[in-house]
Every structure is written in structure tokens, then in C-alpha cells.
Biopython code that builds the backbone (N, CA, C, O; Angstrom):
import numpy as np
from Bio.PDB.StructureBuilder import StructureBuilder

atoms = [
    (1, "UNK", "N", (-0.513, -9.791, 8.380)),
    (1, "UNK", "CA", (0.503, -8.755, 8.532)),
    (1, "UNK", "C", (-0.137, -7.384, 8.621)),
    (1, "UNK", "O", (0.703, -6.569, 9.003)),
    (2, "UNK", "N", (-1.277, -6.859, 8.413)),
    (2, "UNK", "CA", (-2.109, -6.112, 8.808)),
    (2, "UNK", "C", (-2.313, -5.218, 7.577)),
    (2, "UNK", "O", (-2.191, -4.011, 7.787)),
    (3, "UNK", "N", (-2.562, -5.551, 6.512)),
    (3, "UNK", "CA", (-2.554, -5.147, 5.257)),
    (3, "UNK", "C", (-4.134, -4.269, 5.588)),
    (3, "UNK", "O", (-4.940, -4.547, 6.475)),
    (4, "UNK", "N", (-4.234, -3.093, 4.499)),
    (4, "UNK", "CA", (-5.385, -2.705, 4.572)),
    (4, "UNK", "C", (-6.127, -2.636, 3.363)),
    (4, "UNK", "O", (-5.497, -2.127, 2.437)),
    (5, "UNK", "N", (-7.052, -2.928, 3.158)),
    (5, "UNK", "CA", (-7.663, -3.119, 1.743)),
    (5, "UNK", "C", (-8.144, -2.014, 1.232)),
    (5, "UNK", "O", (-8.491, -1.204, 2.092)),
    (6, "UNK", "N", (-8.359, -1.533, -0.359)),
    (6, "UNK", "CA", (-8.471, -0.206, -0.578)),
    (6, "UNK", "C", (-9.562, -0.763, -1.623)),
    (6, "UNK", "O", (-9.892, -1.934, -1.815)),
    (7, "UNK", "N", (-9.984, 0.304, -2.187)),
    (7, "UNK", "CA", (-11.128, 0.406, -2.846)),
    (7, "UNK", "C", (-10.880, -0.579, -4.658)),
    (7, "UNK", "O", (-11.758, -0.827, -5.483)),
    (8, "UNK", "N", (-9.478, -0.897, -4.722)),
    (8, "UNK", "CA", (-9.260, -1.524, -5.873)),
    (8, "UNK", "C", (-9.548, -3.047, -5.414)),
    (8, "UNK", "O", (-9.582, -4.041, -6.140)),
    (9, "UNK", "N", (-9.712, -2.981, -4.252)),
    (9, "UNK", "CA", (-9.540, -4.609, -3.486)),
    (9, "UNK", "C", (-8.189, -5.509, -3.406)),
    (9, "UNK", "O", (-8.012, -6.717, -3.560)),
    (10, "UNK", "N", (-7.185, -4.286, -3.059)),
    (10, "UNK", "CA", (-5.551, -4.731, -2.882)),
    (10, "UNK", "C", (-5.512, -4.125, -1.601)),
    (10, "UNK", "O", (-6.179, -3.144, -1.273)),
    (11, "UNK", "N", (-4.591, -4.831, -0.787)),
    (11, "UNK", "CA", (-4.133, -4.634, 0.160)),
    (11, "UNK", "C", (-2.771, -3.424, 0.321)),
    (11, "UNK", "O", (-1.792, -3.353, -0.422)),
    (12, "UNK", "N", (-2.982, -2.824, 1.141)),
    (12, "UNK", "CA", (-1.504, -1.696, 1.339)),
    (12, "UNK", "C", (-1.443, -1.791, 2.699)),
    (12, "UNK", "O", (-2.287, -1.870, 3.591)),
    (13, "UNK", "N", (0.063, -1.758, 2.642)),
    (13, "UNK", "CA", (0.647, -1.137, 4.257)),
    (13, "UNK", "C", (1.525, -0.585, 3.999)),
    (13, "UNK", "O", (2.146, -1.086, 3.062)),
    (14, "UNK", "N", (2.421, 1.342, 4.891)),
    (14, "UNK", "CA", (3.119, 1.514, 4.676)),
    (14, "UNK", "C", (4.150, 0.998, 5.821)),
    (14, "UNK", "O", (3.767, 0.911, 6.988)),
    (15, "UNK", "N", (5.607, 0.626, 5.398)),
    (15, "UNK", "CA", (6.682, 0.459, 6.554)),
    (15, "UNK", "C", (7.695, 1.605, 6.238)),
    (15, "UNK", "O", (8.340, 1.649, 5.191)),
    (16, "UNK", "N", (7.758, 2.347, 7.045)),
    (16, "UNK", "CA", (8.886, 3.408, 7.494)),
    (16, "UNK", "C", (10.218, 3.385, 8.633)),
    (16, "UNK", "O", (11.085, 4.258, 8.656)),
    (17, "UNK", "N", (10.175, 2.313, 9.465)),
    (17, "UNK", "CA", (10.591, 1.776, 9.981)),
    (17, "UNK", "C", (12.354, 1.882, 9.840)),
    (17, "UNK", "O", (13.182, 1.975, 10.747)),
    (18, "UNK", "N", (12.521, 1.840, 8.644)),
    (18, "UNK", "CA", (14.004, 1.731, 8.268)),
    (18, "UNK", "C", (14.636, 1.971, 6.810)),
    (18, "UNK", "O", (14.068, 1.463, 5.843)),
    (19, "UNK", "N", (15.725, 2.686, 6.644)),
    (19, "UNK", "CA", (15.682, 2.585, 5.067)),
    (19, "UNK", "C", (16.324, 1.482, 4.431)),
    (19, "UNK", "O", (17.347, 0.913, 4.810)),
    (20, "UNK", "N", (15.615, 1.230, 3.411)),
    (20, "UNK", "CA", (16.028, -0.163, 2.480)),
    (20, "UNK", "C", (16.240, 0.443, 0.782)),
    (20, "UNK", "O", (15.522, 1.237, 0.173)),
    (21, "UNK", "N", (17.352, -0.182, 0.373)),
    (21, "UNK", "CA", (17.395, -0.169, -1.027)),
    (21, "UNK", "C", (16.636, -0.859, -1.721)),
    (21, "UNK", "O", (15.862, -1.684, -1.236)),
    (22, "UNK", "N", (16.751, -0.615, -2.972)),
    (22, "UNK", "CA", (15.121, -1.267, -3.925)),
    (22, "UNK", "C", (15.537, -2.569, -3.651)),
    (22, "UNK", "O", (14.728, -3.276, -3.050)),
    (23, "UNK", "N", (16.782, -3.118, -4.004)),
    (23, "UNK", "CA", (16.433, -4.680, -3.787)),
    (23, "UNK", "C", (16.427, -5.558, -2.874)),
    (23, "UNK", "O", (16.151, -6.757, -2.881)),
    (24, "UNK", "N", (16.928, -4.488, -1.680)),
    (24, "UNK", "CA", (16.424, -5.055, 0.091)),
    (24, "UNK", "C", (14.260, -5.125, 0.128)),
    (24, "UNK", "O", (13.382, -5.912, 0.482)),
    (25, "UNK", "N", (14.339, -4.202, -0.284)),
    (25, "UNK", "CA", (12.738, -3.682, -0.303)),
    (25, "UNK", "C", (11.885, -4.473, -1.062)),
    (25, "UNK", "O", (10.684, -4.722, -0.957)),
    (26, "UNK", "N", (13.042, -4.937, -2.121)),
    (26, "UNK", "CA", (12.102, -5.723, -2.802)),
    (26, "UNK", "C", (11.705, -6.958, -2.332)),
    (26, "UNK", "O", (10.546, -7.370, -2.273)),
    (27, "UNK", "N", (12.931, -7.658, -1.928)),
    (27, "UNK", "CA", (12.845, -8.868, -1.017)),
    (27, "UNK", "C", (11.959, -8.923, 0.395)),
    (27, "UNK", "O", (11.084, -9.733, 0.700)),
    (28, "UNK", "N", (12.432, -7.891, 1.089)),
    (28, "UNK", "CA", (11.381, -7.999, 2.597)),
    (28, "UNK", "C", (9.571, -8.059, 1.908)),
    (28, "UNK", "O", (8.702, -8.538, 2.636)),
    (29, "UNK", "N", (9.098, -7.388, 0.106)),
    (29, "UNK", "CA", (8.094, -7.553, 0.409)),
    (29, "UNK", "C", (7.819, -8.879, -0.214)),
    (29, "UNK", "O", (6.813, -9.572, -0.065)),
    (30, "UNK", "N", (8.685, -9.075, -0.806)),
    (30, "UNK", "CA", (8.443, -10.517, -1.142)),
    (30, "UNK", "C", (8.231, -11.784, 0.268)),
    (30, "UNK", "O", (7.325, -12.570, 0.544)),
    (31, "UNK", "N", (9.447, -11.493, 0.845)),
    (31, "UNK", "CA", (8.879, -12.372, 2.305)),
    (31, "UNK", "C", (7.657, -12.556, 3.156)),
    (31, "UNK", "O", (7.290, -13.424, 3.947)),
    (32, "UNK", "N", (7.035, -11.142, 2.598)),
    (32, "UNK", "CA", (5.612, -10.909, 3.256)),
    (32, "UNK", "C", (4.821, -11.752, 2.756)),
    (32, "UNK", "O", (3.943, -12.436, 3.282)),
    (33, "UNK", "N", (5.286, -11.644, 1.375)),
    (33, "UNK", "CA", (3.652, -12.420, 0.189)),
    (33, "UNK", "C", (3.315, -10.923, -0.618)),
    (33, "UNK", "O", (2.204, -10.869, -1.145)),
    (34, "UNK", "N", (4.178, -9.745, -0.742)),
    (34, "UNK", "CA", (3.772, -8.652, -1.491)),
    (34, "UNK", "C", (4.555, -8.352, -2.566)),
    (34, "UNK", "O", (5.324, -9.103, -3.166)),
    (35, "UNK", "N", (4.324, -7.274, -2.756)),
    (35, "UNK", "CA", (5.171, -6.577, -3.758)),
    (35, "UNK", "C", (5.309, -4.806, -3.857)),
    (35, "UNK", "O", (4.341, -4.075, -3.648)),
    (36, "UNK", "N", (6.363, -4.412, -4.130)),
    (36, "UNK", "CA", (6.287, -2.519, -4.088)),
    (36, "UNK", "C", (4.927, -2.424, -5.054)),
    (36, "UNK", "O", (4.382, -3.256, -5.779)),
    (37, "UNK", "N", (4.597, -0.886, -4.703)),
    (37, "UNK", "CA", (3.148, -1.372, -5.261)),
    (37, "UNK", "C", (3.528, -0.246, -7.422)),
    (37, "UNK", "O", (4.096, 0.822, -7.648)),
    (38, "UNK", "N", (2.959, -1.102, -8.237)),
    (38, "UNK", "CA", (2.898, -1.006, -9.663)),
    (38, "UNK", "C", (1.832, 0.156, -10.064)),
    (38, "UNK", "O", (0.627, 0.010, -10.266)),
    (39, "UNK", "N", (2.844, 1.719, -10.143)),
    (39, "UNK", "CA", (1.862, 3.247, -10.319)),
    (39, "UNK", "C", (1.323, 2.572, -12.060)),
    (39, "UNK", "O", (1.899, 3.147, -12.984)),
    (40, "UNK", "N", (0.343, 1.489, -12.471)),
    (40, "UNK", "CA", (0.048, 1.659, -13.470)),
    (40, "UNK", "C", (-1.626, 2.447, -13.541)),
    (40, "UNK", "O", (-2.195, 2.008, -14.540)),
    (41, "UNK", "N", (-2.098, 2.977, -13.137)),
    (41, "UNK", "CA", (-3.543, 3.643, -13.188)),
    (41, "UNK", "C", (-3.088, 4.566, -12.452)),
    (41, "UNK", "O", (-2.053, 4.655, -11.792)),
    (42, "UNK", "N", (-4.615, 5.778, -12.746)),
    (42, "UNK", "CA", (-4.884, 6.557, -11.988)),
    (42, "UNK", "C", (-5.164, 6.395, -10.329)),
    (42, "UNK", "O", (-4.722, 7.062, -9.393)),
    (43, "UNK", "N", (-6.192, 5.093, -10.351)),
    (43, "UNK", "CA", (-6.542, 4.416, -8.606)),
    (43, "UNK", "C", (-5.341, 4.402, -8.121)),
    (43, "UNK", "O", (-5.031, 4.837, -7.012)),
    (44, "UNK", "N", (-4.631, 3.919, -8.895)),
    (44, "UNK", "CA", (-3.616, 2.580, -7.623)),
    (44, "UNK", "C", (-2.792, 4.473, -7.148)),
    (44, "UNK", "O", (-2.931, 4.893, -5.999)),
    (45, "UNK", "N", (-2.163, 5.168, -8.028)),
    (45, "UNK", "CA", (-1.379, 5.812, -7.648)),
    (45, "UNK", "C", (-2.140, 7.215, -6.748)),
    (45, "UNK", "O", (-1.360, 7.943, -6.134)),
    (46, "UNK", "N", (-3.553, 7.525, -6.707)),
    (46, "UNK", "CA", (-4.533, 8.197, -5.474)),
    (46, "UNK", "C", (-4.103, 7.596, -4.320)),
    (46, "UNK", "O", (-3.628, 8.279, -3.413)),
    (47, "UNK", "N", (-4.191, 6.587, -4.249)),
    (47, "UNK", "CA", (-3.414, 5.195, -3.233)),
    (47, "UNK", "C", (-2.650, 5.594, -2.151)),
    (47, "UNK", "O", (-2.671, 5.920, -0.964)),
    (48, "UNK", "N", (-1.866, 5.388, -3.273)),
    (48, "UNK", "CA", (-0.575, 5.754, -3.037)),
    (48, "UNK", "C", (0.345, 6.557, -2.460)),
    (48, "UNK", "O", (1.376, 6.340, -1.824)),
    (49, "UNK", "N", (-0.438, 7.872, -2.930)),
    (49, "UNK", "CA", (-0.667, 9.411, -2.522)),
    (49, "UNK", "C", (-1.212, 9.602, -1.399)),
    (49, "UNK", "O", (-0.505, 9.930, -0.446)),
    (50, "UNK", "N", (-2.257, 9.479, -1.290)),
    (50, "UNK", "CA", (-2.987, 9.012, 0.540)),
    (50, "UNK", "C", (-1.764, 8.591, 1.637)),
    (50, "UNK", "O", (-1.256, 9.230, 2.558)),
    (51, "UNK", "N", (-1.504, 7.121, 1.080)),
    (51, "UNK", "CA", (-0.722, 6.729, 2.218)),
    (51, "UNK", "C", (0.934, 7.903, 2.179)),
    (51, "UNK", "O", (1.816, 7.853, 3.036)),
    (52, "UNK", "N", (0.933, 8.326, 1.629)),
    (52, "UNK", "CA", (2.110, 9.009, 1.538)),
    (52, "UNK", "C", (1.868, 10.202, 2.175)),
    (52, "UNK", "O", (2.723, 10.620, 2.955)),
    (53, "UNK", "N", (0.849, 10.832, 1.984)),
    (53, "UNK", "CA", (0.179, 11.924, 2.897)),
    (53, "UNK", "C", (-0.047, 12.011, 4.038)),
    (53, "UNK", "O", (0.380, 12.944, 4.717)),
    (54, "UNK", "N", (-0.676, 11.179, 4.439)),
    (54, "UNK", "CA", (-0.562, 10.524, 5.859)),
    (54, "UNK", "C", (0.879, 10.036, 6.924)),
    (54, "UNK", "O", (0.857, 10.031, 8.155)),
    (55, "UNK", "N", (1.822, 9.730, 6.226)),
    (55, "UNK", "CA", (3.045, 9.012, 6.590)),
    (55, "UNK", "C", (3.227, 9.935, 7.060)),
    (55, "UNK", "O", (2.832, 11.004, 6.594)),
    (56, "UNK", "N", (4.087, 9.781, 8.464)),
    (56, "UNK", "CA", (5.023, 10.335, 9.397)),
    (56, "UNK", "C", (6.543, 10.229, 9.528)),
    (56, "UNK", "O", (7.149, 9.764, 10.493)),
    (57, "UNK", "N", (7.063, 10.734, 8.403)),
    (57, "UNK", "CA", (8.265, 10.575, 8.257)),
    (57, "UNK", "C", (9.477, 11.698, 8.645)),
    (57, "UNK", "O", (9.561, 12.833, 8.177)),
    (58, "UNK", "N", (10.304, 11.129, 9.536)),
    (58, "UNK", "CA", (11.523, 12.275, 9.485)),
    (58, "UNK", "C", (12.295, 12.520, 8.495)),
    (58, "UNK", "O", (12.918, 13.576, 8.595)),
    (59, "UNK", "N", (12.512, 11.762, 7.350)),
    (59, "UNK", "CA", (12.564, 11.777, 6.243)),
    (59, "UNK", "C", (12.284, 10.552, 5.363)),
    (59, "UNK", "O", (11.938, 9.495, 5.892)),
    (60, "UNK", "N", (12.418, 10.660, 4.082)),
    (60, "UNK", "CA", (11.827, 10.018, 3.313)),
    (60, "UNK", "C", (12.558, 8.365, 3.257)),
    (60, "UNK", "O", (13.500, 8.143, 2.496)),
    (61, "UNK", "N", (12.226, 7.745, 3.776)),
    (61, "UNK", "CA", (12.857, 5.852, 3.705)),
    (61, "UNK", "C", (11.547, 5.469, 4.176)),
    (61, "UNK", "O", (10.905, 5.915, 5.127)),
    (62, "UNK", "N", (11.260, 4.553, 3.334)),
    (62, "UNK", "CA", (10.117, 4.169, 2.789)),
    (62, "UNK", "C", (10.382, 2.899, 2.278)),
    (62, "UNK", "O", (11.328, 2.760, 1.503)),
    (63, "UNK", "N", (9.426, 1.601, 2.715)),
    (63, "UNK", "CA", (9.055, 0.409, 1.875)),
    (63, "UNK", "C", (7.644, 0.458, 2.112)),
    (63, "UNK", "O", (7.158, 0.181, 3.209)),
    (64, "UNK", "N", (6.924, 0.828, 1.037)),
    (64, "UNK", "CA", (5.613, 0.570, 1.207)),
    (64, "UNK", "C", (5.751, -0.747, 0.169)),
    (64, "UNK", "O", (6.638, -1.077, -0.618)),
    (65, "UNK", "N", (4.461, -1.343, 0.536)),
    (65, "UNK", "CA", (4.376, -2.319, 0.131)),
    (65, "UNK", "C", (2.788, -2.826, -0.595)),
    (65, "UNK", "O", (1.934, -1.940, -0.610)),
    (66, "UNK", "N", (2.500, -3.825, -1.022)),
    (66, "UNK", "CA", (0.919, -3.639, -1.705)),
    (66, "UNK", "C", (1.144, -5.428, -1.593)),
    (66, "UNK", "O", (2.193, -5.910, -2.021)),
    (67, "UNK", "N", (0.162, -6.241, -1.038)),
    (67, "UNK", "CA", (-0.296, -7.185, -1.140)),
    (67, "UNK", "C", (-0.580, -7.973, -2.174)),
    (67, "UNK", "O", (-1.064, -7.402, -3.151)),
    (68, "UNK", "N", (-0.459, -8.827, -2.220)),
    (68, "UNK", "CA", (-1.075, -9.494, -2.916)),
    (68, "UNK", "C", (-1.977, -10.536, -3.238)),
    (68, "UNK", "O", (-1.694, -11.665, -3.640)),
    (69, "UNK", "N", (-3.752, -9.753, -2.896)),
    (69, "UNK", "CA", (-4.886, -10.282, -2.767)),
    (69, "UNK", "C", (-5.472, -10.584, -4.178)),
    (69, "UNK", "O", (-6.581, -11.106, -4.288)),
]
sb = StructureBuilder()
sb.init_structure("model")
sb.init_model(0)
sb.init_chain("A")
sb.init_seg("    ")
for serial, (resi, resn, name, xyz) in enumerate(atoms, 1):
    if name == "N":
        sb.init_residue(resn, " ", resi, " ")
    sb.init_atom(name, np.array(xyz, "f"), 0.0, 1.0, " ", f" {name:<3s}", serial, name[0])
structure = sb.get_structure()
């Protein structure tokens, strides 16, 4: 699904694509094999921040998602 691996050795992709409620969001990443990704550290949520920085959004609808490698 084109996951990208980050320096924790987890996979991220963001989807902007469409807006989803948490428990639509939660499910599509479950269908993947993922999960929304868990701000428990400092790493994961730099992450996080990156891909959010980067995102091209007209506004904010968002399922990012985090793998599960």
C-alpha cells in the first residue's frame, strides 16, 4: 500500500483524500493492516509533525495512518 518506513522502523502514509470520522478512519486503517498512529513518544509524534508539514491540504481531513510492521 506504499507505506513509508521511518526511522522508528514503522511504516506511515498520509491519506487526505477525503474526510472520515474517527471510527470510519479507524476501520479503513484497519482494512489496510494499520492503525491511526499512537502520539506515545517524542519520535513517533516528530513523525508525525513532518508528515503534517508536508501535507497539502485545503483543509484539515485527514486519515493518516501508521502500519503495522
Amino acid at each position: 500500500m506504499g507505506f513509508d518506513t521511518e526511522d522508528n522502523n514503522r511504516g506511515y502514509k498520509m491519506f487526505d483524500e477525503e474526510y472520515l470520522e474517527w471510527d470510519n478512519a479507524t476501520q479503513k486503517c484497519q482494512a489496510l493492516g494499520a492503525r491511526l498512529p499512537v502520539l506515545s513518544d517524542a519520535a513517533t509524534i516528530k513523525i508525525v509533525k513532518k508528515y503534517l508539514d508536508t501535507a497539502d491540504f485545503d483543509v484539515f481531513e485527514v486519515c493518516f495512518i501508521l502500519s503495522t510492521l
